[in-house]
C-alpha positions in Angstrom: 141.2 83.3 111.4 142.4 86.2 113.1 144.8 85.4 115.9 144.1 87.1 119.6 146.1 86.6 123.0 142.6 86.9 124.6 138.9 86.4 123.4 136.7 87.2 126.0 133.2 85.4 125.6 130.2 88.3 126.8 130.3 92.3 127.2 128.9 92.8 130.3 130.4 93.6 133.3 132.7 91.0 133.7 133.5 90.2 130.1 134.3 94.6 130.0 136.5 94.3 133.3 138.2 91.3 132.1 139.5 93.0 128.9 140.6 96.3 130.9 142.4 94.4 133.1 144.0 92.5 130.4 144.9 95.8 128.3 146.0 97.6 131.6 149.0 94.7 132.3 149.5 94.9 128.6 148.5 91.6 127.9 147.0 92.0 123.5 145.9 91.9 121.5 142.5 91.0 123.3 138.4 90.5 121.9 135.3 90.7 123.3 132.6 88.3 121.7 129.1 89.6 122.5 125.8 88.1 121.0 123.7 90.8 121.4 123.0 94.1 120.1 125.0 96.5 123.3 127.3 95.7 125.8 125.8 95.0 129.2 123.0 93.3 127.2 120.9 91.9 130.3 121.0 95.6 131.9 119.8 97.9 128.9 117.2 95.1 127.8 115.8 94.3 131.8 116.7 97.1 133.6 113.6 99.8 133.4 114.5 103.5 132.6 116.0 104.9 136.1 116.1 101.8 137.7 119.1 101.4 140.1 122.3 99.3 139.5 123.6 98.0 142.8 127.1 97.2 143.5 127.0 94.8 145.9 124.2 92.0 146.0 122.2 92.2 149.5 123.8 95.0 150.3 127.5 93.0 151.2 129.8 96.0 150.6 132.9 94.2 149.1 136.2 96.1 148.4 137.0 96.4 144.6 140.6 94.7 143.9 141.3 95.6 140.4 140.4 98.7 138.1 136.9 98.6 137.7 134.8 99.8 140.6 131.8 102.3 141.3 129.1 103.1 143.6 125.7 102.5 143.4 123.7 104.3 140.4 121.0 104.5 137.9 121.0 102.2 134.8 121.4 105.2 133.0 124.7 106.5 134.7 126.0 103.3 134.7 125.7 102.4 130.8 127.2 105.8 130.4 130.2 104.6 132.9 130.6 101.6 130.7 131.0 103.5 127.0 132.7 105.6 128.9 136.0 102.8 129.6 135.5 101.4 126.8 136.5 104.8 124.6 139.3 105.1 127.6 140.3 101.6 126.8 140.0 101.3 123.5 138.2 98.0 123.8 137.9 95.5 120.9 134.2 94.7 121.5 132.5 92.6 118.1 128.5 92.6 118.8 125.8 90.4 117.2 128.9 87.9 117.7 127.9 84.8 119.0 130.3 81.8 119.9 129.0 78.6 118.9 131.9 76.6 120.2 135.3 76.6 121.5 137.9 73.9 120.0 141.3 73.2 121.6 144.0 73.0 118.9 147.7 72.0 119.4 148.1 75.8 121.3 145.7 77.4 121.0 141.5 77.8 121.2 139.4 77.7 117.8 136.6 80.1 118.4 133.5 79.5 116.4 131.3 82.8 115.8 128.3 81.9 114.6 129.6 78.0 113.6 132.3 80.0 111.8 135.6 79.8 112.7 136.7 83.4 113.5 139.4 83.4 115.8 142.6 81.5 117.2 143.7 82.5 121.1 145.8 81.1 123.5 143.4 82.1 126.3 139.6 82.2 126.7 137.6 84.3 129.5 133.9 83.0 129.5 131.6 86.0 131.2 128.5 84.9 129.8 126.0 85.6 132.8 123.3 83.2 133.5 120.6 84.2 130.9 121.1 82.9 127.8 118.6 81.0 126.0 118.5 78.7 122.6 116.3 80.4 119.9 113.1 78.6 119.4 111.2 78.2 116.1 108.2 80.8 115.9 105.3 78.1 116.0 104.8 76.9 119.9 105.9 73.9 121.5 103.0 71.7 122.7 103.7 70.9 126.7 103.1 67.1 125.6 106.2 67.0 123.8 108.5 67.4 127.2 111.3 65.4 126.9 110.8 64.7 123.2 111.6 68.1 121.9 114.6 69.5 122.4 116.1 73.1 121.3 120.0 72.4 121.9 122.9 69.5 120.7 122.0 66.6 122.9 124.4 65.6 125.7 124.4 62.3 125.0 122.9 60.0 121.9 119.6 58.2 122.4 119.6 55.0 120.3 117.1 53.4 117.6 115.0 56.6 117.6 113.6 58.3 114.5 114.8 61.6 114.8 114.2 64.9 113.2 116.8 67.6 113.4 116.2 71.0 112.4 118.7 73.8 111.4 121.2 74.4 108.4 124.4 75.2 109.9 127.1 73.5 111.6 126.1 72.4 114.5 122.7 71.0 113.0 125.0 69.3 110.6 127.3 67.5 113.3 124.5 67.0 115.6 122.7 64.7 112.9 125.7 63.2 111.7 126.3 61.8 115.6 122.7 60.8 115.6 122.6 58.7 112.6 125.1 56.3 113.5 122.5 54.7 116.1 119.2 56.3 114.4 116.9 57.1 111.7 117.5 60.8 111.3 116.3 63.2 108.8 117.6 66.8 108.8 115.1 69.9 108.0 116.2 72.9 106.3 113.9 75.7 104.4 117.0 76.8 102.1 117.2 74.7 99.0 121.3 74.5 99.8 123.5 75.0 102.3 125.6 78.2 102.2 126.4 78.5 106.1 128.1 74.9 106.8 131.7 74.3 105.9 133.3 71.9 103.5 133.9 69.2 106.3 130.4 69.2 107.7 128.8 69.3 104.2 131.0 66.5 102.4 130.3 64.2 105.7 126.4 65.1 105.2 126.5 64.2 101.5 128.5 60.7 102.5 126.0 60.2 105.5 123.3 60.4 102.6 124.5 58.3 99.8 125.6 55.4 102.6 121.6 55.5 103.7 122.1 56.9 107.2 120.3 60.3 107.1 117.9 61.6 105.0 118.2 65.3 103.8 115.0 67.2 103.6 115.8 70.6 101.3 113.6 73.4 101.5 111.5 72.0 103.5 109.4 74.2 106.1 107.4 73.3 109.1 104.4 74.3 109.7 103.3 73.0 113.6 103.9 69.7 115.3 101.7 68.2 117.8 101.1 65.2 120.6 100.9 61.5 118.6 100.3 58.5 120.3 103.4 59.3 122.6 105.2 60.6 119.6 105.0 64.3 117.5 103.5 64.8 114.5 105.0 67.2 112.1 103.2 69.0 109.9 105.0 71.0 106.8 103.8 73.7 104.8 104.0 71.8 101.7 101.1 69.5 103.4 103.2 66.5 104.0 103.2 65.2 107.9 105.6 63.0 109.2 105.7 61.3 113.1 109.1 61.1 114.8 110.4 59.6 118.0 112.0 63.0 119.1 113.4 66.8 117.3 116.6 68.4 117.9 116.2 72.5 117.1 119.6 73.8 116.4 118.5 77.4 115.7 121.3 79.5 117.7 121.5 79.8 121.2 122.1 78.3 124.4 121.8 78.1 128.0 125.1 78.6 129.2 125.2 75.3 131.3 124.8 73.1 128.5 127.9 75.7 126.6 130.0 75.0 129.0 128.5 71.0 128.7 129.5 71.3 125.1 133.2 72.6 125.2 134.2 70.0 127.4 134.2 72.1 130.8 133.4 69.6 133.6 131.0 70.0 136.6 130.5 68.3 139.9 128.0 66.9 141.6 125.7 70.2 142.7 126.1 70.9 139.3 128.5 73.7 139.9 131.4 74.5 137.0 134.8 73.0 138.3 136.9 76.1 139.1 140.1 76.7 141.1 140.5 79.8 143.5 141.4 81.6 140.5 138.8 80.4 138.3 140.4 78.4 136.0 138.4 75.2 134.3 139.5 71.6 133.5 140.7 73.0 130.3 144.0 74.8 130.3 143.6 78.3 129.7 139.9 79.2 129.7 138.5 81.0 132.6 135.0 82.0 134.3 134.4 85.3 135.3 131.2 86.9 136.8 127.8 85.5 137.5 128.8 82.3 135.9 131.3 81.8 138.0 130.0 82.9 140.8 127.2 81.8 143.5 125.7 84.9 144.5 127.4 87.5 142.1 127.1 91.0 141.8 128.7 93.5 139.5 131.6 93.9 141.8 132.6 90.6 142.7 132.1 90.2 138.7 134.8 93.2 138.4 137.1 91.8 141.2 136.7 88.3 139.2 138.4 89.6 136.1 141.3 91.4 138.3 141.9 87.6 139.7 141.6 85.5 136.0 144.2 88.2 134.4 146.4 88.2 137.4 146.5 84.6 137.5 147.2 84.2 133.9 149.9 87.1 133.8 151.6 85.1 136.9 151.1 81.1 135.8 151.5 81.8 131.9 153.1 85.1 131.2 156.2 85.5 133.9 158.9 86.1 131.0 
Protein backbone atom coordinates (compact mmCIF):
# COMPACT_ATOMS: atom_id res chain seq x y z
CA UNK A 1 0.00 0.00 0.00
CA UNK A 2 1.28 3.27 -0.76
CA UNK A 3 1.64 5.41 2.36
CA UNK A 4 -0.03 9.25 2.22
CA UNK A 5 -0.14 11.98 5.15
CA UNK A 6 -3.55 12.74 3.60
CA UNK A 7 -6.21 10.83 1.34
CA UNK A 8 -8.88 13.00 0.62
CA UNK A 9 -12.20 11.07 -0.28
CA UNK A 10 -14.01 13.18 -3.60
CA UNK A 11 -12.61 15.89 -6.17
CA UNK A 12 -15.02 18.35 -6.03
CA UNK A 13 -14.88 21.42 -4.58
CA UNK A 14 -14.20 20.66 -1.20
CA UNK A 15 -12.19 17.43 -1.65
CA UNK A 16 -9.77 20.13 -4.41
CA UNK A 17 -9.69 22.98 -1.55
CA UNK A 18 -8.90 20.50 1.05
CA UNK A 19 -5.72 19.21 -0.80
CA UNK A 20 -4.50 22.93 -1.68
CA UNK A 21 -4.81 23.87 1.68
CA UNK A 22 -3.03 20.86 2.72
CA UNK A 23 -0.03 21.35 0.08
CA UNK A 24 -0.07 25.19 0.78
CA UNK A 25 0.91 24.54 4.83
CA UNK A 26 3.16 21.88 3.46
CA UNK A 27 1.38 19.11 4.95
CA UNK A 28 2.38 15.70 2.03
CA UNK A 29 2.37 13.81 0.65
CA UNK A 30 -1.48 14.12 0.06
CA UNK A 31 -4.40 12.05 -2.49
CA UNK A 32 -7.38 12.70 -3.82
CA UNK A 33 -9.75 9.56 -4.25
CA UNK A 34 -12.44 10.35 -6.89
CA UNK A 35 -14.97 7.76 -8.27
CA UNK A 36 -15.86 9.21 -11.26
CA UNK A 37 -14.49 10.08 -14.58
CA UNK A 38 -13.50 14.37 -13.81
CA UNK A 39 -13.14 16.24 -10.92
CA UNK A 40 -16.14 18.27 -9.92
CA UNK A 41 -18.11 15.20 -11.09
CA UNK A 42 -21.76 16.42 -9.96
CA UNK A 43 -21.02 19.96 -11.92
CA UNK A 44 -19.70 18.73 -15.46
CA UNK A 45 -22.39 15.75 -15.37
CA UNK A 46 -25.59 18.13 -13.96
CA UNK A 47 -24.68 21.40 -14.72
CA UNK A 48 -26.06 22.32 -18.44
CA UNK A 49 -23.53 24.00 -20.93
CA UNK A 50 -23.48 27.84 -19.63
CA UNK A 51 -25.28 27.30 -16.76
CA UNK A 52 -24.14 29.48 -13.81
CA UNK A 53 -22.09 28.30 -10.68
CA UNK A 54 -23.01 30.41 -7.63
CA UNK A 55 -20.90 31.04 -4.80
CA UNK A 56 -22.96 31.51 -2.18
CA UNK A 57 -26.25 29.44 -1.74
CA UNK A 58 -29.48 31.93 -1.58
CA UNK A 59 -27.53 34.54 -2.32
CA UNK A 60 -25.71 34.75 1.52
CA UNK A 61 -22.46 36.42 0.49
CA UNK A 62 -19.91 34.69 2.96
CA UNK A 63 -16.25 35.84 3.20
CA UNK A 64 -13.67 33.14 1.86
CA UNK A 65 -11.16 32.23 4.79
CA UNK A 66 -8.59 30.10 3.18
CA UNK A 67 -7.09 29.98 -0.49
CA UNK A 68 -9.75 29.01 -2.63
CA UNK A 69 -12.35 31.63 -3.45
CA UNK A 70 -14.16 33.19 -6.68
CA UNK A 71 -17.10 34.96 -7.85
CA UNK A 72 -19.97 33.84 -9.44
CA UNK A 73 -19.52 32.25 -13.12
CA UNK A 74 -20.42 29.96 -15.78
CA UNK A 75 -19.79 26.11 -15.44
CA UNK A 76 -17.59 26.53 -18.04
CA UNK A 77 -15.19 29.18 -16.43
CA UNK A 78 -15.34 27.53 -13.39
CA UNK A 79 -14.18 23.84 -14.51
CA UNK A 80 -11.49 25.85 -16.29
CA UNK A 81 -10.68 27.60 -12.69
CA UNK A 82 -10.46 24.20 -11.18
CA UNK A 83 -7.75 22.44 -13.83
CA UNK A 84 -6.46 25.50 -13.63
CA UNK A 85 -5.20 24.98 -9.44
CA UNK A 86 -4.81 21.83 -9.94
CA UNK A 87 -1.75 22.25 -12.66
CA UNK A 88 -0.75 25.29 -10.08
CA UNK A 89 -0.87 22.86 -7.26
CA UNK A 90 0.30 19.94 -8.61
CA UNK A 91 -2.56 17.97 -7.08
CA UNK A 92 -2.36 14.14 -6.73
CA UNK A 93 -5.98 13.49 -8.00
CA UNK A 94 -6.58 9.24 -8.89
CA UNK A 95 -10.10 9.13 -10.81
CA UNK A 96 -12.34 6.04 -11.48
CA UNK A 97 -11.03 5.56 -7.76
CA UNK A 98 -13.65 4.59 -5.61
CA UNK A 99 -13.28 3.94 -1.72
CA UNK A 100 -15.09 1.02 -0.56
CA UNK A 101 -14.07 1.38 3.02
CA UNK A 102 -11.89 2.95 5.53
CA UNK A 103 -10.19 0.59 8.28
CA UNK A 104 -8.45 2.09 11.40
CA UNK A 105 -5.08 0.25 11.98
CA UNK A 106 -2.70 0.77 14.99
CA UNK A 107 -1.87 4.55 13.33
CA UNK A 108 -3.00 4.83 10.66
CA UNK A 109 -6.35 4.54 8.11
CA UNK A 110 -6.51 1.44 5.49
CA UNK A 111 -8.09 2.84 2.50
CA UNK A 112 -9.89 0.37 0.31
CA UNK A 113 -10.11 1.41 -3.51
CA UNK A 114 -12.36 -0.56 -5.09
CA UNK A 115 -12.32 -3.43 -1.97
CA UNK A 116 -8.61 -3.20 -2.57
CA UNK A 117 -6.42 -1.98 -0.18
CA UNK A 118 -4.53 0.99 -1.81
CA UNK A 119 -3.40 3.18 0.64
CA UNK A 120 -2.22 3.78 4.42
CA UNK A 121 -2.76 7.56 5.88
CA UNK A 122 -2.70 9.02 9.15
CA UNK A 123 -5.55 11.40 8.19
CA UNK A 124 -8.71 11.05 6.13
CA UNK A 125 -10.84 14.19 4.65
CA UNK A 126 -14.33 12.78 3.44
CA UNK A 127 -15.82 15.52 0.74
CA UNK A 128 -18.06 13.21 -0.86
CA UNK A 129 -21.20 15.52 -1.58
CA UNK A 130 -24.57 14.21 -1.14
CA UNK A 131 -25.21 12.34 -4.47
CA UNK A 132 -23.84 9.23 -4.47
CA UNK A 133 -25.73 6.21 -5.34
CA UNK A 134 -25.11 2.15 -5.12
CA UNK A 135 -25.04 0.65 -8.68
CA UNK A 136 -28.03 -1.39 -9.44
CA UNK A 137 -28.14 -4.50 -11.59
CA UNK A 138 -29.48 -3.71 -15.18
CA UNK A 139 -32.88 -5.61 -14.90
CA UNK A 140 -35.52 -3.43 -12.72
CA UNK A 141 -36.50 -3.73 -9.32
CA UNK A 142 -40.24 -4.56 -8.93
CA UNK A 143 -41.81 -1.77 -6.29
CA UNK A 144 -43.29 -4.98 -4.38
CA UNK A 145 -40.01 -5.96 -3.26
CA UNK A 146 -39.48 -2.66 -0.87
CA UNK A 147 -37.90 -3.54 2.04
CA UNK A 148 -36.85 -6.92 0.75
CA UNK A 149 -34.31 -5.90 -1.73
CA UNK A 150 -31.57 -4.12 -0.87
CA UNK A 151 -28.61 -2.58 -3.00
CA UNK A 152 -25.98 -1.88 -0.04
CA UNK A 153 -24.22 -4.04 3.17
CA UNK A 154 -26.99 -4.15 5.67
CA UNK A 155 -26.71 -2.14 8.82
CA UNK A 156 -27.70 -4.68 10.91
CA UNK A 157 -28.29 -8.70 10.39
CA UNK A 158 -31.91 -9.96 10.03
CA UNK A 159 -32.19 -13.47 11.48
CA UNK A 160 -33.55 -16.98 10.11
CA UNK A 161 -33.91 -15.45 6.58
CA UNK A 162 -33.05 -17.15 3.35
CA UNK A 163 -30.97 -14.75 1.81
CA UNK A 164 -29.45 -14.13 -1.56
CA UNK A 165 -26.44 -11.97 -1.96
CA UNK A 166 -25.14 -10.85 -5.07
CA UNK A 167 -21.63 -9.46 -6.07
CA UNK A 168 -18.02 -11.12 -6.33
CA UNK A 169 -15.80 -8.89 -4.46
CA UNK A 170 -15.13 -8.13 -1.01
CA UNK A 171 -17.67 -6.64 0.33
CA UNK A 172 -20.21 -9.27 -1.17
CA UNK A 173 -17.93 -11.76 0.36
CA UNK A 174 -18.01 -10.20 4.05
CA UNK A 175 -21.50 -9.29 3.76
CA UNK A 176 -22.59 -13.03 3.26
CA UNK A 177 -20.16 -14.33 5.53
CA UNK A 178 -22.04 -12.01 8.51
CA UNK A 179 -25.29 -13.20 7.15
CA UNK A 180 -24.75 -16.81 7.34
CA UNK A 181 -24.10 -17.09 10.94
CA UNK A 182 -27.97 -16.42 11.60
CA UNK A 183 -29.28 -17.43 7.87
CA UNK A 184 -29.54 -19.51 4.92
CA UNK A 185 -27.48 -17.50 2.43
CA UNK A 186 -26.40 -18.22 -1.02
CA UNK A 187 -24.00 -15.84 -2.81
CA UNK A 188 -24.48 -15.20 -6.78
CA UNK A 189 -21.69 -14.53 -8.95
CA UNK A 190 -21.56 -14.73 -13.02
CA UNK A 191 -17.63 -15.39 -13.05
CA UNK A 192 -16.83 -19.00 -12.66
CA UNK A 193 -13.98 -17.78 -9.88
CA UNK A 194 -13.20 -15.13 -7.91
CA UNK A 195 -10.23 -12.96 -9.00
CA UNK A 196 -11.25 -9.55 -7.19
CA UNK A 197 -11.56 -10.81 -3.40
CA UNK A 198 -8.47 -11.29 -1.28
CA UNK A 199 -6.98 -14.28 0.35
CA UNK A 200 -8.87 -13.62 3.76
CA UNK A 201 -12.29 -13.15 2.29
CA UNK A 202 -11.89 -16.09 -0.06
CA UNK A 203 -10.40 -18.79 2.36
CA UNK A 204 -13.31 -17.64 5.01
CA UNK A 205 -15.90 -18.27 1.97
CA UNK A 206 -14.50 -21.66 1.14
CA UNK A 207 -14.62 -22.52 5.18
CA UNK A 208 -18.21 -20.99 5.33
CA UNK A 209 -18.98 -23.54 2.48
CA UNK A 210 -17.52 -26.81 3.57
CA UNK A 211 -19.05 -26.12 7.33
CA UNK A 212 -22.73 -25.88 5.44
CA UNK A 213 -23.37 -22.22 6.20
CA UNK A 214 -23.46 -20.63 2.64
CA UNK A 215 -23.97 -21.95 -0.48
CA UNK A 216 -21.76 -20.57 -3.41
CA UNK A 217 -23.55 -20.22 -6.73
CA UNK A 218 -20.50 -19.82 -9.60
CA UNK A 219 -21.42 -18.43 -12.74
CA UNK A 220 -24.53 -18.02 -12.17
CA UNK A 221 -26.54 -15.07 -13.85
CA UNK A 222 -29.87 -13.60 -13.06
CA UNK A 223 -32.20 -13.00 -15.33
CA UNK A 224 -35.34 -10.97 -13.37
CA UNK A 225 -36.91 -11.46 -10.03
CA UNK A 226 -40.38 -10.77 -9.22
CA UNK A 227 -43.27 -10.46 -6.23
CA UNK A 228 -43.94 -14.19 -4.56
CA UNK A 229 -46.25 -14.75 -2.05
CA UNK A 230 -44.55 -11.93 0.08
CA UNK A 231 -41.23 -13.24 -1.06
CA UNK A 232 -39.06 -12.74 -4.63
CA UNK A 233 -38.73 -15.03 -7.08
CA UNK A 234 -35.55 -15.25 -8.89
CA UNK A 235 -35.24 -16.24 -12.09
CA UNK A 236 -31.59 -17.13 -13.80
CA UNK A 237 -30.61 -17.30 -17.19
CA UNK A 238 -29.80 -20.91 -17.01
CA UNK A 239 -33.71 -21.34 -16.31
CA UNK A 240 -33.42 -22.34 -12.79
CA UNK A 241 -35.78 -20.03 -10.20
CA UNK A 242 -35.28 -19.93 -6.77
CA UNK A 243 -37.60 -17.85 -3.85
CA UNK A 244 -35.68 -15.98 -1.11
CA UNK A 245 -36.72 -14.17 2.00
CA UNK A 246 -34.65 -10.97 0.93
CA UNK A 247 -31.21 -9.96 -1.70
CA UNK A 248 -28.40 -7.94 -0.80
CA UNK A 249 -26.76 -6.26 -4.24
CA UNK A 250 -23.22 -5.41 -3.48
CA UNK A 251 -22.44 -4.04 -7.05
CA UNK A 252 -20.36 -0.74 -6.05
CA UNK A 253 -21.72 2.23 -4.74
CA UNK A 254 -23.16 3.94 -2.04
CA UNK A 255 -25.15 6.65 -0.58
CA UNK A 256 -22.88 8.47 1.41
CA UNK A 257 -25.03 8.18 4.70
CA UNK A 258 -24.85 4.62 4.87
CA UNK A 259 -20.54 5.14 4.02
CA UNK A 260 -20.25 7.01 6.75
CA UNK A 261 -22.80 4.15 8.56
CA UNK A 262 -20.25 1.62 7.44
CA UNK A 263 -16.77 3.14 8.69
CA UNK A 264 -17.99 3.55 12.00
CA UNK A 265 -18.82 7.40 11.91
CA UNK A 266 -21.63 8.06 14.38
CA UNK A 267 -24.76 10.20 13.96
CA UNK A 268 -27.40 11.69 16.27
CA UNK A 269 -30.71 11.75 16.50
CA UNK A 270 -31.78 14.17 13.28
CA UNK A 271 -29.63 12.02 11.68
CA UNK A 272 -26.92 14.53 11.24
CA UNK A 273 -22.99 13.24 11.13
CA UNK A 274 -21.44 13.97 14.72
CA UNK A 275 -18.95 16.75 14.00
CA UNK A 276 -16.98 19.31 16.20
CA UNK A 277 -16.64 23.03 15.22
CA UNK A 278 -13.88 21.97 13.19
CA UNK A 279 -15.42 19.02 11.65
CA UNK A 280 -13.81 16.35 13.14
CA UNK A 281 -15.78 12.76 13.50
CA UNK A 282 -15.98 10.15 16.38
CA UNK A 283 -13.03 8.74 14.74
CA UNK A 284 -9.64 10.39 15.38
CA UNK A 285 -8.37 11.87 12.36
CA UNK A 286 -11.04 11.78 9.66
CA UNK A 287 -12.81 14.85 8.78
CA UNK A 288 -16.00 16.18 6.72
CA UNK A 289 -15.69 18.79 4.44
CA UNK A 290 -18.38 20.43 2.11
CA UNK A 291 -21.95 19.50 1.47
CA UNK A 292 -21.63 16.57 3.63
CA UNK A 293 -20.72 18.32 6.31
CA UNK A 294 -22.67 21.00 5.96
CA UNK A 295 -26.60 21.95 6.23
CA UNK A 296 -27.04 24.33 3.57
CA UNK A 297 -23.60 24.24 1.65
CA UNK A 298 -22.44 26.06 -1.13
CA UNK A 299 -19.16 26.05 -2.94
CA UNK A 300 -17.68 28.57 -0.57
CA UNK A 301 -18.54 27.48 2.71
CA UNK A 302 -17.27 24.02 1.05
CA UNK A 303 -13.85 25.99 0.29
CA UNK A 304 -13.80 27.76 3.76
CA UNK A 305 -14.48 24.04 5.27
CA UNK A 306 -11.21 22.73 4.02
CA UNK A 307 -9.28 26.01 5.27
CA UNK A 308 -10.86 24.98 8.88
CA UNK A 309 -10.20 20.78 8.68
CA UNK A 310 -6.33 21.54 7.55
CA UNK A 311 -5.90 24.25 10.10
CA UNK A 312 -7.28 22.24 12.74
CA UNK A 313 -5.25 19.31 11.95
CA UNK A 314 -1.91 21.38 11.42
CA UNK A 315 -2.74 22.95 15.03
CA UNK A 316 -4.14 19.60 17.20
CA UNK A 317 -1.76 17.01 15.30
CA UNK A 318 1.17 18.65 13.61
CA UNK A 319 2.54 21.57 16.18
CA UNK A 320 6.29 20.15 16.03
Amino acid sequence: MEKVKIAVIGAGPAGIATAIEAKANNIEPVVVLEKGESVCNTIVKFYKPGKRVDAYYRKKDIKPIGICSFETESKEEFLQRIEKWIKEWNLDIKLKSEVTNIKKTDQEYEILIKDKPEYLSEFVVIAIGIFGKPNKPSYPIPKELKGKVFLEPPLEIPENKKILVVGGGNTAAEVACALCESNQVFLSYRRPKFFRINEINLKNLEEKEKQGRLKLLMATDIEKIEPYNDRIKVFFKDGKEEIYDLIYYCLGGTTPKNFLKRIGIEFNENGEPLIDEFFETNLPKVFLAGDIALKQGSIMKAFNSAHIVIKRIKEKYLKN
